[in-house]
ZADREN-127533 format. One record per residue (C-alpha): residue number from 1; x, y, z. Coordinates in steps of 0.1 Angstrom, whole numbers, plus 2048, in hexadecimal, padded with zeros to 3 digits. Each point is the difference from the previous one (the first is absolute). Layout:
<NUM,<X,Y,Z>> ...
% end
This chain:
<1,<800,800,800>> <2,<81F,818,80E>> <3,<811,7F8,7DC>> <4,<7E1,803,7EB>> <5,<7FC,829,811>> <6,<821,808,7FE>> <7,<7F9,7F6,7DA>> <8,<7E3,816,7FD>> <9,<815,81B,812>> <10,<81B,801,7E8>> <11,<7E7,7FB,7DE>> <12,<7F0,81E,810>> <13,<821,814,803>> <14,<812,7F8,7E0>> <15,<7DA,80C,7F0>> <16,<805,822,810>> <17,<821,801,7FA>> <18,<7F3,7FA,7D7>> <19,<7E7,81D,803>> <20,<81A,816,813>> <21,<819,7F9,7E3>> <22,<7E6,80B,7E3>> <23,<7F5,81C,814>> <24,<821,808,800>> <25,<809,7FC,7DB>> <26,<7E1,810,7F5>> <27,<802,820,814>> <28,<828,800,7F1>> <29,<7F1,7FB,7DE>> <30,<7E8,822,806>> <31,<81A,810,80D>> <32,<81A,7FC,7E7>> <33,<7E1,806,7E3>> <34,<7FB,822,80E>> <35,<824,80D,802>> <36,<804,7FD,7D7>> <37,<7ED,818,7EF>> <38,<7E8,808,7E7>> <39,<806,807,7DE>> <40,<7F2,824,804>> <41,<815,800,821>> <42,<821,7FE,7E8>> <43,<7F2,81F,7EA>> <44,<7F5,7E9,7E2>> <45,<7DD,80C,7F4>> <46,<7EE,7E2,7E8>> <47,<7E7,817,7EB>> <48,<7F1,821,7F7>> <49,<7E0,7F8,81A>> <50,<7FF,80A,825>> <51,<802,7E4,81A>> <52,<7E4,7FE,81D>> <53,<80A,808,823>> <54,<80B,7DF,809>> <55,<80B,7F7,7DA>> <56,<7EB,7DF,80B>> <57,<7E5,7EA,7F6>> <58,<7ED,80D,822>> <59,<7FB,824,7EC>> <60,<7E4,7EE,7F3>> <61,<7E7,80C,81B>> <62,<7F3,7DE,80F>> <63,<819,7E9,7F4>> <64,<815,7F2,81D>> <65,<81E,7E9,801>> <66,<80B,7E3,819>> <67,<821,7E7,801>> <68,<80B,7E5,811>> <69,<826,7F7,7F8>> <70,<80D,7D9,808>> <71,<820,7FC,80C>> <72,<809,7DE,811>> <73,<81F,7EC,804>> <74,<817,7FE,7E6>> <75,<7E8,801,7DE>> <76,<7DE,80C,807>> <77,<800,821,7F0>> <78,<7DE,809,7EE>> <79,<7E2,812,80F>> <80,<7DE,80E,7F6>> <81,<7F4,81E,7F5>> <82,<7DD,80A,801>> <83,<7F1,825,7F0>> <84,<7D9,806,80A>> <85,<7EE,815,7E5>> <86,<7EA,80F,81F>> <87,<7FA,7F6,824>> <88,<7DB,7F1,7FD>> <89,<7F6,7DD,7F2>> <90,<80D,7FE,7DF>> <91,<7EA,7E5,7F5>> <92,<7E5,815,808>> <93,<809,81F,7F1>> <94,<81A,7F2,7E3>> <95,<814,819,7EE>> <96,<804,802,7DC>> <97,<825,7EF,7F1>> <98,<810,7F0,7E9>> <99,<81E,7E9,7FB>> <100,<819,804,7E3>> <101,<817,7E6,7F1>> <102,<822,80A,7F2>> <103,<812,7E4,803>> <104,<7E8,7E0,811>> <105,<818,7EB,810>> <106,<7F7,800,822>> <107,<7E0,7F4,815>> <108,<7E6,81D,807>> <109,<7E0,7F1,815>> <110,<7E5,80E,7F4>> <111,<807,817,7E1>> <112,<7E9,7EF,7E8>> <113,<7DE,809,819>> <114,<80E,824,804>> <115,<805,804,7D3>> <116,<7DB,7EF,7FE>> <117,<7EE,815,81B>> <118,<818,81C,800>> <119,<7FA,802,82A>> <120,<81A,7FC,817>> <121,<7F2,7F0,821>> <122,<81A,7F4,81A>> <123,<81E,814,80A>> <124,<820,7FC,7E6>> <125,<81C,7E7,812>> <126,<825,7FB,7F7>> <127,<814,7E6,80A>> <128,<816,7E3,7F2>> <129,<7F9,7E9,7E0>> <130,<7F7,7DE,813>> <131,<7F0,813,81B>> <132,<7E7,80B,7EA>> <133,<7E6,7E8,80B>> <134,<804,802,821>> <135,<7FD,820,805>> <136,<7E1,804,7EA>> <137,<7F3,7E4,819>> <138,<808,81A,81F>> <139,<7EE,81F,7E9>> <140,<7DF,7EE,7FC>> <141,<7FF,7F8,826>> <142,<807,825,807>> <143,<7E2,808,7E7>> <144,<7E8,7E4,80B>> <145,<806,80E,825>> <146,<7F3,823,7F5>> <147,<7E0,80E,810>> <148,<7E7,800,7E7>> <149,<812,7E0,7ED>> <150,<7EC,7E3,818>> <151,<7F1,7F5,7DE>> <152,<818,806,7E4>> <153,<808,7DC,7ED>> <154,<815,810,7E6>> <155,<821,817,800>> <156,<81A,807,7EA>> <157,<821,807,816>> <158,<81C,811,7EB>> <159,<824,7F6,80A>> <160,<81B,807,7EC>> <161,<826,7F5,7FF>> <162,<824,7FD,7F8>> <163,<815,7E6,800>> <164,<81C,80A,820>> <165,<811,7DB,800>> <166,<822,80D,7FC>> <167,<801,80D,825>> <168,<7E5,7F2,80E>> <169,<7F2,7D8,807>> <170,<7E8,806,7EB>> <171,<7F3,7D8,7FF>> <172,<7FB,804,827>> <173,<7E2,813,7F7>> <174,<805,813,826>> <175,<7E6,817,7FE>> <176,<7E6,7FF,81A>> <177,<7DA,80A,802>> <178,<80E,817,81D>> <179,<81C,80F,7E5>> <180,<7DF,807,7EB>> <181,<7E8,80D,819>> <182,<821,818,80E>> <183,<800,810,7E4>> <184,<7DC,804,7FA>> <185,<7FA,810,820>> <186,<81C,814,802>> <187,<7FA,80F,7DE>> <188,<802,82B,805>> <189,<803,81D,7EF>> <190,<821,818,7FD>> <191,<822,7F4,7FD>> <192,<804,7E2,7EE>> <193,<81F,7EC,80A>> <194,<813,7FA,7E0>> <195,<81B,7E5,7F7>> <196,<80B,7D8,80E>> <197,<7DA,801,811>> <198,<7E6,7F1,7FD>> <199,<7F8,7EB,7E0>> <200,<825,814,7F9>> <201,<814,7F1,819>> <202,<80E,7E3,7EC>> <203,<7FD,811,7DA>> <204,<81F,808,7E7>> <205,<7FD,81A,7E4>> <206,<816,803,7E8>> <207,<81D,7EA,812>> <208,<7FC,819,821>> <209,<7E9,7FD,81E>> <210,<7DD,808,7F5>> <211,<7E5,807,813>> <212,<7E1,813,807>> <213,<7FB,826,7EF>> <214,<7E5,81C,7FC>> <215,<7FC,81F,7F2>> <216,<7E2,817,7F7>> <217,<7F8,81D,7E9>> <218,<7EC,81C,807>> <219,<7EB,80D,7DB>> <220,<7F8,829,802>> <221,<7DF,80C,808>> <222,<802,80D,7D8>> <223,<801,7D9,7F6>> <224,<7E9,7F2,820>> <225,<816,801,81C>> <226,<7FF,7DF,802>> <227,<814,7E6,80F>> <228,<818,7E0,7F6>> <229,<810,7E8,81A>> <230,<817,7E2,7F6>> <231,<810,7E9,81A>> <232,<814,7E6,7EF>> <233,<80F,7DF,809>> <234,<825,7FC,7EC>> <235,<810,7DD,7F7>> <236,<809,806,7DB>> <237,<81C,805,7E9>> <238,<80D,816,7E2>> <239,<81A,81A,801>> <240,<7FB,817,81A>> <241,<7FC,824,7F6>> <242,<7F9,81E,815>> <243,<7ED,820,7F2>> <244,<814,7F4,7DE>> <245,<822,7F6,80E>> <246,<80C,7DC,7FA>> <247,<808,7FE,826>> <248,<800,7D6,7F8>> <249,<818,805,7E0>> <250,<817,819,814>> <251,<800,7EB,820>> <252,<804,7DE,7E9>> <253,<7E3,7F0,80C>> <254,<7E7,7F9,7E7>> <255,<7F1,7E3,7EC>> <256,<80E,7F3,7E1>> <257,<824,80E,810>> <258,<80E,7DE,7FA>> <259,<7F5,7F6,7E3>> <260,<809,821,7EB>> <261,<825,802,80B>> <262,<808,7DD,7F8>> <263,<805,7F9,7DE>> <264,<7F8,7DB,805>> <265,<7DD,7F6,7F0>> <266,<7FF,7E9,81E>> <267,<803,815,81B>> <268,<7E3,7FC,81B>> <269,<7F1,81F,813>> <270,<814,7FE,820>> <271,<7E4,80D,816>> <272,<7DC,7FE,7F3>> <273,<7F3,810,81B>> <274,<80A,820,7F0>> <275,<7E6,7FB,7E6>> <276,<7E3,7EA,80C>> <277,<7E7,808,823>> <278,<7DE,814,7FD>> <279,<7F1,822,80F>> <280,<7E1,807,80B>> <281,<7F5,81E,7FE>> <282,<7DE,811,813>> <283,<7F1,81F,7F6>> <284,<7E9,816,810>> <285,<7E8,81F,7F9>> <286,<7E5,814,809>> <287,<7FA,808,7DE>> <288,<7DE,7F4,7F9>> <289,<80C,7E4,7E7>> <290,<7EC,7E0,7F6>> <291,<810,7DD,7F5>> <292,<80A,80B,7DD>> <293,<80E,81E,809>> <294,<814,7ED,81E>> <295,<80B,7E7,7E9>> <296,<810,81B,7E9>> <297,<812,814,81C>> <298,<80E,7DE,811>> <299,<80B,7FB,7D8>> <300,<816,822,803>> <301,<810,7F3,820>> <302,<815,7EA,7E9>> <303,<810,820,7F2>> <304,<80D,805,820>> <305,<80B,7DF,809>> <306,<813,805,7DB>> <307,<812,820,80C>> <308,<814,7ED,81D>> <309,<80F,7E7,7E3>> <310,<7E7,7E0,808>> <311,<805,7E8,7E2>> <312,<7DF,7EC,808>> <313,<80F,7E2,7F8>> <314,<7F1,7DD,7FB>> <315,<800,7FA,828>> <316,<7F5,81E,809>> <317,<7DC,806,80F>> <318,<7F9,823,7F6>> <319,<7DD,80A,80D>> <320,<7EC,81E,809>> <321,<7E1,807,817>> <322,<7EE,81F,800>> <323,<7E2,80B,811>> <324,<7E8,825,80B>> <325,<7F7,809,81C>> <326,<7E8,813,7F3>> <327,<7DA,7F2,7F5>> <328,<7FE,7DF,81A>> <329,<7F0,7E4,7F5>> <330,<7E3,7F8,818>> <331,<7FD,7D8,7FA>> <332,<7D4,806,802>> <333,<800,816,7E3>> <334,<7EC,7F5,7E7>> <335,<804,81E,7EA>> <336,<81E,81D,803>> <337,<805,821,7F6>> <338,<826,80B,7FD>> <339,<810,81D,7F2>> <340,<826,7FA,7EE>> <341,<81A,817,7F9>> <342,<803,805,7DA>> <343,<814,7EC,7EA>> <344,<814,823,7F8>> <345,<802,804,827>> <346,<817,7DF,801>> <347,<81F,80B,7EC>> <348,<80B,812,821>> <349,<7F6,7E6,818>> <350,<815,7E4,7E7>> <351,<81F,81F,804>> <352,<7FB,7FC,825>> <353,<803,7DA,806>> <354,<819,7FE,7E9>> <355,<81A,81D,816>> <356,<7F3,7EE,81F>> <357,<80A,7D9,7F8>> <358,<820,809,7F2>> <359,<808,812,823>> <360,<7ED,7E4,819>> <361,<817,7EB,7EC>> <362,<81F,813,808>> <363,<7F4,804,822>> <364,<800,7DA,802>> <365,<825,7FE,7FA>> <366,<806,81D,813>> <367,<7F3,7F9,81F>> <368,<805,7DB,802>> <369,<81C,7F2,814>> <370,<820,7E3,7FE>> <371,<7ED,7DE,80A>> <372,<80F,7DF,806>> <373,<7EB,7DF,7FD>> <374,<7FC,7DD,7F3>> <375,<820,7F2,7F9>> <376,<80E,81C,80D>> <377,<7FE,812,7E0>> <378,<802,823,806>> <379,<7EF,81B,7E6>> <380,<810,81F,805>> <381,<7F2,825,803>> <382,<7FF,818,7E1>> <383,<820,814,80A>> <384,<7F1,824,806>> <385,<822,815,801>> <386,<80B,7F0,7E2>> <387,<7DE,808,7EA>> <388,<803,823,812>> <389,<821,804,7EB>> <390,<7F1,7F0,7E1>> <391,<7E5,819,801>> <392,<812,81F,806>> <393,<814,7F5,7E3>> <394,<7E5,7FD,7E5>> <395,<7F1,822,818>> <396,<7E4,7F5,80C>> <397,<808,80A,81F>> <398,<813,81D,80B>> 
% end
């Protein structure tokens, strides 16, 4: 019996000693993802459009953000990443969205309901590529648990991924319902934490630590005054260029490298992470949009995601998701009565994405920190004095 306690005793130690260790790592993590700046905190200005206050996807009135970032042991680095159109039941008031394919390598729960009905009606998740399903599992018992969802038989959760197996154990599948529900419920407005969080923390762009990103655009009260918010979650390749400079090139990381200074016909691409991975990228406005017009703003994002160098290779899931805030969808209505923007009303909107995924991109790599995981592979961070002299070079920055 004496052995059998003192069993229990030290099972009970070693699991606090566990959580006191990823406290530990996690807070570290925050830490070190809020001493490296911004792009804008570097001087570098993506665009001809003003930012919003926060240069967030929370300038969206309504739309709140919440992350839970996964560090265990020695190779658990992934995490989710949930973004809440607005606070109420979603399934009871859906928003209008849309999901864009650029490149459809990847596994997107639930895009095909959202392009038939157009209606977004569970809060958008992020997380890892074989977590996919069991996070969708968590999202539908966060929405059947809902007040006012008692007798709801049918709900379309969308989850949405990228592959982070390089750092993390990504067959362990370690993602809890409590992971899921953390990040639900701690979902907020303001400040949006930005790099190796969240669905970020185990993600690689462009050979350097990717991550989680936002950004935002503000339109003049001449052209609506409306709004655009990305948030974006990096783990793709290309040659990395920033506002036009071929930072990958100049540093002599890029895709391809390899291949193109060898002049053997059977030389093999060293590292193909520099070219495959996928983004996701969410968008939101309060610009009264419905699904067609959603669907041809998350098209523009792709001109961002072009900007940065992406190659959208043939393993690359490259995938957008858009949605309003404005003009709810109450799920009773039998018959609605909306008001749009104008087709001539979008060019500026497409303007604004387009500035504001190029810089949550960048913001991505920015912000995102050194991280060591399975294997003990280590993917290092985007080395900020060094692109600081590359851009002060080409003048981009003074």
């Amino acid at each position: 019996m004496r052995k059998f306690a003192s069993n229990r005793i030290l099972k009970v130690l070693a699991a606090g000693l566990a959580i006191g260790s990823l406290i530990s790592n996690v807070s570290a993590q925050q830490r070190e993802d809020a001493i490296r700046p911004r792009a804008r905190d570097i001087g570098l200005k993506i665009g001809v459009l003003p930012a919003g206050s926060l240069n967030a996807i929370t300038d969206v009135a309504g739309v709140t953000v919440g992350q839970t970032t996964i560090i265990r042991g020695d190779s658990v680095r992934t995490g989710v990443t949930a973004i809440l159109p607005h606070g109420g039941n979603l399934f009871q008031e859906k928003v209008p969205g849309a999901v864009f394919v650029g490149n459809g390598f990847g596994k997107l729960m639930g895009s095909t309901q959202v392009n038939e009905l157009g209606e977004i009606e569970t809060p958008i998740l992020l997380t890892s590529t074989l977590s996919v399903p069991k996070v969708g599992d968590f999202l539908l018992d966060y929405m059947l648990s809902l007040p006012g969802n008692e007798n709801v038989q049918s709900i379309n959760p969308l989850v949405a991924e990228t592959n982070d197996g390089f750092l993390n154990d990504i067959r362990g599948r370690n993602i809890t319902r409590d992971d899921v529900l953390a990040a639900l419920k701690d979902a907020k407005s303001g400040t949006v934490d930005e790099g190796s969080v969240g669905a970020g923390t185990g993600t690689v762009a462009f050979g350097w630590k990717g991550g989680i990103g936002t950004s935002s655009r503000k339109l003049p009260k001449s052209l609506g005054g409306y709004t655009i918010g990305v948030l974006v979650q990096t783990n793709f390749g290309g040659v990395l260029s920033i506002d036009g400079v071929p930072v990958g090139v100049e540093l002599g990381k890029y895709y391809l490298k390899d291949a193109v200074a060898s002049d053997n016909p059977k030389s093999k691409i060293q590292n193909p992470k520099l070219g495959d991975g996928s983004i996701i990228i969410v968008i939101a406005t309060d610009a009264p949009l419905d699904h067609r017009q959603l669907n041809r703003l998350a098209a523009r994002s792709m001109s961002g995601l072009a900007r940065t160098g992406s190659s959208m290779t043939n393993g690359s899931g490259d995938y957008s998701i858009a949605f309003s805030t404005a003009n709810r969808i109450n799920a009773l209505e039998k018959v609605r009565s909306v008001q749009t923007v104008g087709n001539d009303a979008m060019s500026p909107l497409f303007q604004a994405v387009i500035e504001a995924t190029e810089e949550a991109i960048l913001n991505s790599l920015f912000k995102a920190t050194t991280v060591t995981g399975k294997d003990k592979r280590t993917v290092e961070a985007l080395p900020i004095d060094r692109v600081k002299e590359l851009l002060r070079k080409y003048g981009r920055i003074k």
